[in-house]
C-alpha positions in Angstrom: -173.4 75.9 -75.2 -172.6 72.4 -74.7 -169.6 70.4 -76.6 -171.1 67.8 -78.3 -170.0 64.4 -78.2 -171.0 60.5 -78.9 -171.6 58.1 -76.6 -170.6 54.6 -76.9 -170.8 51.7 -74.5 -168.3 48.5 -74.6 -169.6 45.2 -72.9 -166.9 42.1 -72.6 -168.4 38.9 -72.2 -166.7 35.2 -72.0 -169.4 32.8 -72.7 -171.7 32.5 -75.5 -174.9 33.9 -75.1 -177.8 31.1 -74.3 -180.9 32.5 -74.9 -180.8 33.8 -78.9 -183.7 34.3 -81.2 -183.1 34.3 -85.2 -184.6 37.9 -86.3 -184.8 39.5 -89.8 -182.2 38.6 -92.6 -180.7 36.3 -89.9 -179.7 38.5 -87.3 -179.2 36.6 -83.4 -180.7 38.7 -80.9 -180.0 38.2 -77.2 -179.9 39.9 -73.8 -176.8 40.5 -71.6 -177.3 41.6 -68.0 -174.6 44.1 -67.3 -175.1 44.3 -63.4 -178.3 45.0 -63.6 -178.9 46.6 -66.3 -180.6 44.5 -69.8 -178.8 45.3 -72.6 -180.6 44.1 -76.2 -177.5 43.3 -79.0 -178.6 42.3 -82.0 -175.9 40.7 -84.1 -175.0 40.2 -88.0 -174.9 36.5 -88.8 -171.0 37.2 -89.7 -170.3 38.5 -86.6 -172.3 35.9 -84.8 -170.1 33.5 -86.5 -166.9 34.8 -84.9 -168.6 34.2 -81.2 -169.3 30.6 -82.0 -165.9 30.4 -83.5 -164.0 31.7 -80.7 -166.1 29.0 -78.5 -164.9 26.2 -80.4 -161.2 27.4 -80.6 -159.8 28.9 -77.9 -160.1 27.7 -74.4 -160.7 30.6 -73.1 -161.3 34.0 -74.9 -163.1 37.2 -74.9 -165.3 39.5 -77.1 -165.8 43.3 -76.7 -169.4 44.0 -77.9 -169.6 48.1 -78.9 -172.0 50.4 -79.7 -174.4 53.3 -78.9 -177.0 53.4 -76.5 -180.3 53.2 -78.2 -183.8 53.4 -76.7 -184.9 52.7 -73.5 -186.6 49.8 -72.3 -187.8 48.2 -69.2 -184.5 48.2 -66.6 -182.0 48.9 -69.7 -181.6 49.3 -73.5 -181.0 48.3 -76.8 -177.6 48.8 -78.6 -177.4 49.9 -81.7 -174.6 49.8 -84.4 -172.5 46.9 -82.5 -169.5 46.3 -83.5 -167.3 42.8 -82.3 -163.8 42.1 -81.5 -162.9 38.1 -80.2 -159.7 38.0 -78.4 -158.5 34.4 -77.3 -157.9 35.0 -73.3 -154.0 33.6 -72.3 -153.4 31.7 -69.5 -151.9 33.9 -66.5 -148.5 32.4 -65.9 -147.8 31.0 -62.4 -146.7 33.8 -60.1 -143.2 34.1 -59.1 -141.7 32.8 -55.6 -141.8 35.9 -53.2 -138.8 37.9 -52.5 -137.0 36.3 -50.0 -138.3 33.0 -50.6 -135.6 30.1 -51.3 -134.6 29.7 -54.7 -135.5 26.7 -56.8 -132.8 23.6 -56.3 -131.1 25.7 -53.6 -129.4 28.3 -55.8 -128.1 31.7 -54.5 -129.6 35.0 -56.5 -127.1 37.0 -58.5 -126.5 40.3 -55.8 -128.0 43.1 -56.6 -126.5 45.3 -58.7 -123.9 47.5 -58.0 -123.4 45.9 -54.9 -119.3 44.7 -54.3 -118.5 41.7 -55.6 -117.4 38.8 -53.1 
């Protein structure tokens, strides 16, 4: 006999969806296109509110749509019982110089450790 589980799918996205239709009780529905598949979300105004207020405060950020697979349609499906988390995206420092490269304003690097002192 099979184990039972639950499934549950997580989508990221960066941008605010475009295409969004006002349903019942003032849900947003919209379609994301996960590489090919078409995935239906249909959001609570209050979480809907956190997307647009990530897109007017944060420069860059990211939301983690979850959920279960509902039905079927077409070339995807519709998720059911989302759930949203915004996270504002930081800025990747800039990368180190290479080893081996010169050090800024010509100073020498510390030796290695454990290595004799000069």
């Amino acid at each position: 006999m099979p184990t039972p589980g639950k499934l549950e799918v997580t989508i990221k996205i960066n941008q605010l969806p475009e295409e969004v239709t006002t349903t019942k009780n003032g849900w947003k529905e919209f379609t994301l296109d996960c590489g090919g598949r078409l995935v239906t979300v249909a959001l609570r105004p209050r979480m809907w509110s956190k997307l647009e207020e990530a897109q007017k405060s944060f420069p860059m950020w990211v939301a983690a749509i979850s959920g279960q697979m509902g039905p079927s349609h077409g070339k995807g499906f519709t998720l059911t019982e989302p759930n949203l988390q915004v996270f504002e995206r930081k800025q990747k420092p800039e990368a180190a110089p290479a080893a081996g490269a010169p050090s800024p304003e010509g100073a020498t690097p510390p030796p290695p450790e454990g290595a004799p002192q000069a």
